[in-house]
N, C-alpha and C positions, 0 to 999 in steps of 0.2 A: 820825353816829358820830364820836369822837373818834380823831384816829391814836392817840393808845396803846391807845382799845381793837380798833382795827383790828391791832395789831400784837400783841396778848394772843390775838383771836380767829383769828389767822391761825398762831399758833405752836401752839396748840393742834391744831392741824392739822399742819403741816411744823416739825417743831422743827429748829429751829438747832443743835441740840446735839447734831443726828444727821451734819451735816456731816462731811466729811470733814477727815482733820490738817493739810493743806495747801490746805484752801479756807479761805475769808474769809466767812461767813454774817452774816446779823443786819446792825444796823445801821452803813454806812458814813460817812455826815455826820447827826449829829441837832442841827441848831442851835435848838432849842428849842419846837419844833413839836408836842412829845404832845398838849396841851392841847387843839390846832387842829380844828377840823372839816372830815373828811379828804375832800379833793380831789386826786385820786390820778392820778395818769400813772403806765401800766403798760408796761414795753419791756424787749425782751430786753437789751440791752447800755447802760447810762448813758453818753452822748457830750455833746459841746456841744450838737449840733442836738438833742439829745433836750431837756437843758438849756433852750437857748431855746423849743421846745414848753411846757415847762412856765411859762417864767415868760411867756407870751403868752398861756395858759389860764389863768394865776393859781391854778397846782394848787401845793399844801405839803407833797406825797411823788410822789417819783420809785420807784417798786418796778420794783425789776429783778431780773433772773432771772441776770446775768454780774455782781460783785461790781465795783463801781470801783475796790474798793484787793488787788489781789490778793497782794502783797509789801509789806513794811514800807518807809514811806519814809522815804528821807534829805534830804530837802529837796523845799520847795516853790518854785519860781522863777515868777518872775514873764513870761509869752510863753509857758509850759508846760502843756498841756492840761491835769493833776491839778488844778494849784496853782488854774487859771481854773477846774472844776467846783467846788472848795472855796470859792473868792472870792465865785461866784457866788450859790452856794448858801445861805452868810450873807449876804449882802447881799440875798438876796431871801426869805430866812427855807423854804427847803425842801429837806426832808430827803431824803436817799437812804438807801435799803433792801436788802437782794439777798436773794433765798432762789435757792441756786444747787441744792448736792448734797443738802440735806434734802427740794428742791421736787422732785427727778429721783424719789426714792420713794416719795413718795406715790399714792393715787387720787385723778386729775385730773392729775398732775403729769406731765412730761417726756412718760417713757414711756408713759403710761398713755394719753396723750392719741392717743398716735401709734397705738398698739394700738384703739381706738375710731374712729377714722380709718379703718383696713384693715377694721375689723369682723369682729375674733379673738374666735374663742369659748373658751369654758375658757380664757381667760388667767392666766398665774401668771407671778414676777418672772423674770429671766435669774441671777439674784444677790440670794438672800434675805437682808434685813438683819434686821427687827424685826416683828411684827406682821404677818405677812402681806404686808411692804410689801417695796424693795428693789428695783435698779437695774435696768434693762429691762423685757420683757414677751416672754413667751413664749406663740404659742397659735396655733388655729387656723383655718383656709378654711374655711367650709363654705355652699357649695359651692366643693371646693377650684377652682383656675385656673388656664392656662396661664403659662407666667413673662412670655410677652409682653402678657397682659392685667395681672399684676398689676404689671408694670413701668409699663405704660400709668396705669393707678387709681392709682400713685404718685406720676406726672408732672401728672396731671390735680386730685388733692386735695391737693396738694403744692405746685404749680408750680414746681420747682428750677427752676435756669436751664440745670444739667446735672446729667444722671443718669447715672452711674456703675456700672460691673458686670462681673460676673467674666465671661470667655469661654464661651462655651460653644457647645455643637455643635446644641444642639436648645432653641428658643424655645420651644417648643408642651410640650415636658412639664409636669408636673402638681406645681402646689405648693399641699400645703394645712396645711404647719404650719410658721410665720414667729415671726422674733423680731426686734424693735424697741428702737432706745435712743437719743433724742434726744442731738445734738449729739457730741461724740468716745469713739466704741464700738468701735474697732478694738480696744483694750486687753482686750475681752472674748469675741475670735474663738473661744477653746480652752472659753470657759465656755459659747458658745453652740454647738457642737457638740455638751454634752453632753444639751443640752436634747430633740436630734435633730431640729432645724429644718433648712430645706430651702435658706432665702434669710432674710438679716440684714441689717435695714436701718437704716442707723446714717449718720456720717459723718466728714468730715475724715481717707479711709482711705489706706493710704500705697501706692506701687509692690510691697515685699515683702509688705505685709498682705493686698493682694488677694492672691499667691502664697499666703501662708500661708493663705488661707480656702479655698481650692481646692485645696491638697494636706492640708488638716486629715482627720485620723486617730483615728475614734472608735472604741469598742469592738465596732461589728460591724463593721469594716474602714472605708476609704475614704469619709467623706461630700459630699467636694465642694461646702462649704456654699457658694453662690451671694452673696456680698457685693454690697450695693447701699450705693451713696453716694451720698444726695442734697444733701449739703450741710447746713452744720451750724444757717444760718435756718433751713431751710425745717424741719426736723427739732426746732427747740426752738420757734418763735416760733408753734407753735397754742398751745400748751401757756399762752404769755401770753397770747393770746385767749381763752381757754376761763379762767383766772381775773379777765378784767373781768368775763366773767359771773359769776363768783362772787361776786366782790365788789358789783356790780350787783342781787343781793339782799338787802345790807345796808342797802342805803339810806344810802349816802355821800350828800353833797353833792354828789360830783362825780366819776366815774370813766370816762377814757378809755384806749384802746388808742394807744399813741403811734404814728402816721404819719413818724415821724422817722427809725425804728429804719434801720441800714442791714445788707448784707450785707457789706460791706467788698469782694468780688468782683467783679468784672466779665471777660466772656470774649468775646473776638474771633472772629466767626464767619464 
């Protein structure tokens, strides 16, 4: 398969044009690569080292899920990480890609994946945008769980480095309707409340946001949504495992899961 029709068959699925005003979707560098026969490296965030991954696999698209040009630039310099991804990237003839906020609503995408992971039934979005699709997942336990098991089941399918959570006096109570949303979901404490979930598992959450998630205030009084922060890898990077496999039924030439990818994180323990 050709990347351009790898990039026709793939927007047909997540358009780009569902993104949001302030993200950067669609194509980042195309230095002339449609024609190619697509050897694909798939990674959440395009870095050097993802870079060098690629041109040591001889892959001609970088698909990434974090956009590499996220603000308009003013200059490219020369010792400057931007300017070296662009330099490189012609010089070695491969393109980079991003499906960032179209890939978060769809089925298979962001949330959806994380929602399948927990193993929610009757799932539906947190924030419905078009078609049934739309940002998060709301849904259910069945059989629901103690919070200290599903804490555990999200450290264990997961593997954050840390897990994060709101206070609470009793581990052992009973949760069995969860809402999920890869990568930075605090911004949607007040919409997941309405959903009447119990515990929100998102990430990148702040000192006040856990307050606010635990004094949130829905229409039968008092919910005490339960905020979990696992960290914003662990929370979008199945989501790019679970599209090698998709793409891995097209029958590319060549598609891997980039081993490069990083968390940028590390914690002293």
């Amino acid at each position: 398969m050709k990347i351009l029709d790898l990039i026709t068959w793939f927007e047909e699925w997540a358009n780009p044009a569902w993104c949001e005003s302030w993200d950067n979707c669609g194509w980042q560098i195309e230095p002339g690569v449609l024609q190619k026969n697509a050897r694909v490296l798939v990674c959440l965030t395009p870095t050097l080292a993802v870079m060098e991954e690629a041109i040591a696999f001889r892959a001609n698209l970088i698909f990434a899920h974090h956009p590499l040009i996220f603000n308009p630039l003013k200059s490219l310099v020369v010792g400057e990480a931007m300017a070296e991804m662009a330099r490189l990237a012609f010089t070695h003839n491969i393109g980079i890609y991003s499906a960032h906020t179209n890939f978060d609503q769809v089925d298979n995408g962001t949330a959806d994946v994380l929602a399948q992971i927990l193993q929610l039934q009757e799932v539906a979005p947190i924030v419905p945008t078009q078609g049934g699709l739309g940002y998060g997942r709301v849904g259910v336990l069945n059989p629901s769980m103690s919070l200290q098991d599903l804490l555990a089941t999200i450290q264990t399918r997961l593997a954050p480095p840390k897990l994060l959570f709101s206070p609470t006096p009793d581990l052992q109570q009973k949760i069995s309707r969860v809402a999920v949303l890869g990568g930075s979901g605090a911004s949607y404490i007040s919409d997941v409340v309405k959903t009447g979930a119990q515990a929100y598992l998102t990430s990148d959450c702040k000192f006040h946001q856990f307050q606010e998630s635990r004094d949130a205030y829905g229409g039968l009084g008092l919910r005490n949504l339960i905020l979990i922060d696992a960290g914003h890898y662990a929370t979008e990077r199945p989501a790019c495992d679970r599209l090698v496999q998709k793409f891995q039924t097209l029958n590319l030439e060549w598609v891997q899961l980039s081993q490069k990818d990083e968390d940028f994180r590390q914690f002293f323990v």
